[in-house]
C-alpha positions in Angstrom: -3.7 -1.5 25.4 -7.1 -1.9 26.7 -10.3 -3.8 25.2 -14.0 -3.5 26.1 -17.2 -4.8 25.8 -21.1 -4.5 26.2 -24.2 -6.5 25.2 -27.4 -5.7 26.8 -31.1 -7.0 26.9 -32.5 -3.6 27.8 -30.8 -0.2 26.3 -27.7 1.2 27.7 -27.0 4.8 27.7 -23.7 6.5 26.9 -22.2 9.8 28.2 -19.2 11.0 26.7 -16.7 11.9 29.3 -13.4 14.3 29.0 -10.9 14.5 31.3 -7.0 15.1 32.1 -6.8 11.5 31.2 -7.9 12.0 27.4 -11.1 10.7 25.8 -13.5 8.3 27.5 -17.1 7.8 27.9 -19.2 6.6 30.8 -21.8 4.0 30.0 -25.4 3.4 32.9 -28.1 1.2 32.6 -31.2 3.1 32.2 -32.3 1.9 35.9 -28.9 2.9 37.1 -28.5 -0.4 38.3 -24.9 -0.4 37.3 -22.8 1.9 35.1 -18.7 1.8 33.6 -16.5 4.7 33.0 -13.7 4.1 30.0 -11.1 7.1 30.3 -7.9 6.3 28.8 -5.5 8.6 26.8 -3.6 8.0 23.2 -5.6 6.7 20.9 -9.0 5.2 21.2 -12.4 3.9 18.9 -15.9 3.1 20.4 -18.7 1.3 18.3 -22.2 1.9 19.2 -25.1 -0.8 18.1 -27.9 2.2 18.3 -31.2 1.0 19.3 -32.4 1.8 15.2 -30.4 -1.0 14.6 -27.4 1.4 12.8 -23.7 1.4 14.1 -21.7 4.6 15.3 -18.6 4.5 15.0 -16.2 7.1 16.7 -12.3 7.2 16.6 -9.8 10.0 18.6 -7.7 9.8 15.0 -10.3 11.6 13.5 -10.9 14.8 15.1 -14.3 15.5 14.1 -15.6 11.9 15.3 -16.5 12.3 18.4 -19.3 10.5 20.9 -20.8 14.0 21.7 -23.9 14.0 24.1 -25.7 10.9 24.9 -26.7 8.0 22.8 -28.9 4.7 23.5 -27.7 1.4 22.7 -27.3 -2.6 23.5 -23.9 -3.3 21.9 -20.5 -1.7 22.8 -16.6 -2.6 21.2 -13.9 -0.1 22.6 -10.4 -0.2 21.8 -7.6 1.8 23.1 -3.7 2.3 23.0 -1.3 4.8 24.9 -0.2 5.6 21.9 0.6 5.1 18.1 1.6 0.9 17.4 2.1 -0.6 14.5 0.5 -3.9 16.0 -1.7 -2.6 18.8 -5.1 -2.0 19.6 -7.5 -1.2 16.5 -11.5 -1.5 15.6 -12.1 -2.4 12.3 -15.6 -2.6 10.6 -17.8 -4.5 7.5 -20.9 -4.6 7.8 -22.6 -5.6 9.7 -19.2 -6.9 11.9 -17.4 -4.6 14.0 -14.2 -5.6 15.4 -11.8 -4.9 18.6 -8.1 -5.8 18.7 -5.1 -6.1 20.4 -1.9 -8.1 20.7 1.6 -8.3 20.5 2.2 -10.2 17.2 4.5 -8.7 14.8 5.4 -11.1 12.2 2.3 -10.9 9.8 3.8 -13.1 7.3 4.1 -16.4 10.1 0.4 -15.3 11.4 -0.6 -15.5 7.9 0.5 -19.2 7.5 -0.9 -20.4 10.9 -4.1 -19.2 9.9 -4.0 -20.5 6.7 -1.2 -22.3 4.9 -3.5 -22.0 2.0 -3.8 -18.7 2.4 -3.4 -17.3 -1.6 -2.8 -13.8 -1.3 -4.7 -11.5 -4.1 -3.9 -8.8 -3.0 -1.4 -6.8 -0.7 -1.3 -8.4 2.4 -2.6 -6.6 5.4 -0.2 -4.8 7.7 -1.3 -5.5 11.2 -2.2 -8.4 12.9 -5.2 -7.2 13.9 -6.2 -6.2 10.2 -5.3 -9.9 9.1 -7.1 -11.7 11.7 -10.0 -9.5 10.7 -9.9 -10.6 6.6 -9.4 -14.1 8.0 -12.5 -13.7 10.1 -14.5 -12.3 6.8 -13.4 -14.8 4.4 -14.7 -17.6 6.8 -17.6 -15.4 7.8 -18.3 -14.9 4.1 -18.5 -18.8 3.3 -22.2 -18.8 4.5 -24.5 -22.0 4.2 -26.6 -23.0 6.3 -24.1 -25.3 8.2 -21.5 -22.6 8.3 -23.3 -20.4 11.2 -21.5 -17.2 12.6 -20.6 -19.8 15.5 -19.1 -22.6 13.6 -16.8 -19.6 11.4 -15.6 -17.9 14.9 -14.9 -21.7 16.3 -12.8 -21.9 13.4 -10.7 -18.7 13.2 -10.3 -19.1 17.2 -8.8 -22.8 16.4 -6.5 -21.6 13.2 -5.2 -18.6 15.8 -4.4 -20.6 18.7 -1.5 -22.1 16.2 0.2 -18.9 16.4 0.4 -19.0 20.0 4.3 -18.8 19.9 4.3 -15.5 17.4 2.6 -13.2 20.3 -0.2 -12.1 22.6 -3.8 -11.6 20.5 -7.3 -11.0 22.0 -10.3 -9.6 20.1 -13.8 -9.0 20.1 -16.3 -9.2 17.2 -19.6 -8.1 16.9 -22.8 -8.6 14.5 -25.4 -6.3 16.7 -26.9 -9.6 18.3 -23.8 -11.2 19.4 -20.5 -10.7 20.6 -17.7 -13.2 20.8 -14.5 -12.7 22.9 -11.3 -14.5 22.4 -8.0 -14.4 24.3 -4.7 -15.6 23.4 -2.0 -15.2 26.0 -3.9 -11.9 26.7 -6.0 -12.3 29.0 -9.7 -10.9 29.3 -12.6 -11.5 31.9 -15.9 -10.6 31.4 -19.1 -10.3 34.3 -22.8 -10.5 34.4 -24.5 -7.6 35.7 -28.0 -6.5 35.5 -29.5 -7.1 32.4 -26.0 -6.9 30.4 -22.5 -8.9 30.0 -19.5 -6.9 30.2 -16.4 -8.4 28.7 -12.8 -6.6 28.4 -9.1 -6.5 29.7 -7.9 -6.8 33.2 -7.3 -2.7 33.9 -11.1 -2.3 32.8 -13.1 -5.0 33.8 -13.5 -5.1 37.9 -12.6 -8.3 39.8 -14.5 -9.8 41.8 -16.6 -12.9 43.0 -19.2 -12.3 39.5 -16.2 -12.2 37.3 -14.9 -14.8 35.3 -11.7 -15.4 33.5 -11.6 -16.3 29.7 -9.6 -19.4 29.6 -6.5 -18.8 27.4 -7.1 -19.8 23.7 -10.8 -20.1 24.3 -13.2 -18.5 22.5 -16.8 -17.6 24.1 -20.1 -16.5 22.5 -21.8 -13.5 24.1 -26.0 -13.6 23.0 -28.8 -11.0 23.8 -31.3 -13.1 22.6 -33.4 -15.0 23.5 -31.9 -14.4 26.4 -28.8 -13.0 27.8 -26.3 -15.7 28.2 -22.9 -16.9 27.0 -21.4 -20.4 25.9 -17.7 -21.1 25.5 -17.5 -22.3 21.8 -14.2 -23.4 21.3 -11.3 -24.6 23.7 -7.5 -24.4 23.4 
């Protein structure tokens, strides 16, 4: 299971890119100062922020979505598994959030109660991990008020997850079109600064070396285009 990420102050363009391997894309600044090729096989989903402000949203499970040609954007979520999982990778959208996962995490019913004990269920509950960290996300998301920023509701969820540290591996990222926020939970992602852009994803995509940086376990970290690009670790295990 792979995760990756992109937020850029200038526009990034994306190739889509075919091979033995299965779908991918291959993503270059415009000044080809850098560029990042994500091949992987099984199943996969990409989420564009387009420079018109709209999302794309592309998944292998749907044969006629496809990232044909090129496109121009400044935010990136992909998500891939080797194959089908029950509690693997998955993107999942509402607007205007777009969301990345994968984990480990099975039991759905504990996850639910270390998220929230509170937790009144109206309606079924949802069958992933990933699905229910995403409706946990919303609801707080969804509180609004002016003291209840997009920060202060990730800081939350990010504290209410590192409770069900024992149930599993969990890592996701989440995305508004301005801002991205990784968090890792006995998963492990690192993320790097490179010209004019953060990339953030799992081990087997993100390169290592002396500009990388690890993301602490159970931390969560704040990824912002503007005003400028820069990140800030927002909550701590």
């Amino acid at each position: 299971m792979s995760l990756f990420g992109v937020i850029s102050r200038r526009p990034v363009h994306l190739q889509s890119a075919s091979s033995e391997r299965g779908w991918g894309f291959v993503i270059q600044q415009a000044s080809r100062k850098w560029s990042k090729s994500f091949e992987r096989g099984g199943e996969a989903a990409l989420a564009v922020h387009l420079i018109s402000s709209e999302w794309a949203l592309f998944d292998t499970a749907n044969p006629s979505s496809s990232p044909g040609g090129e496109m121009t954007g400044d935010l990136f979520l992909a998500a891939s598994t080797p194959g089908a999982s029950t509690h693997g990778a998955c993107m999942l959208h509402a607007s205007p959030w777009h969301f990345a996962y994968e984990g480990t995490i099975a039991d759905c019913e504990a996850l639910r109660h270390a998220l929230d004990p509170n937790w009144v269920l109206r309606d079924e509950l949802p069958c992933t991990a990933g699905q229910l960290i995403f409706a946990h996300l919303m609801t707080l998301l969804g509180k609004g008020g002016a003291a209840f920023t997009s920060d202060v509701a990730m800081a939350k969820a990010a504290s209410n997850l590192h409770r069900a540290r024992l149930l599993g591996s969990a890592a996701f990222l989440c995305a508004d079109g301005m801002n991205l926020y990784a968090y890792s939970l006995g998963g492990g992602l690192l993320f790097k600064n490179v010209s004019d852009a953060i990339l953030v994803g799992s081990p087997d995509v993100i390169d290592a070396g002396p500009a990388t940086r690890p993301l602490q376990d159970g931390a969560l970290v704040a990824l912002a285009k503007r005003p400028q690009l820069g990140w800030a670790v927002l909550a701590h295990p």
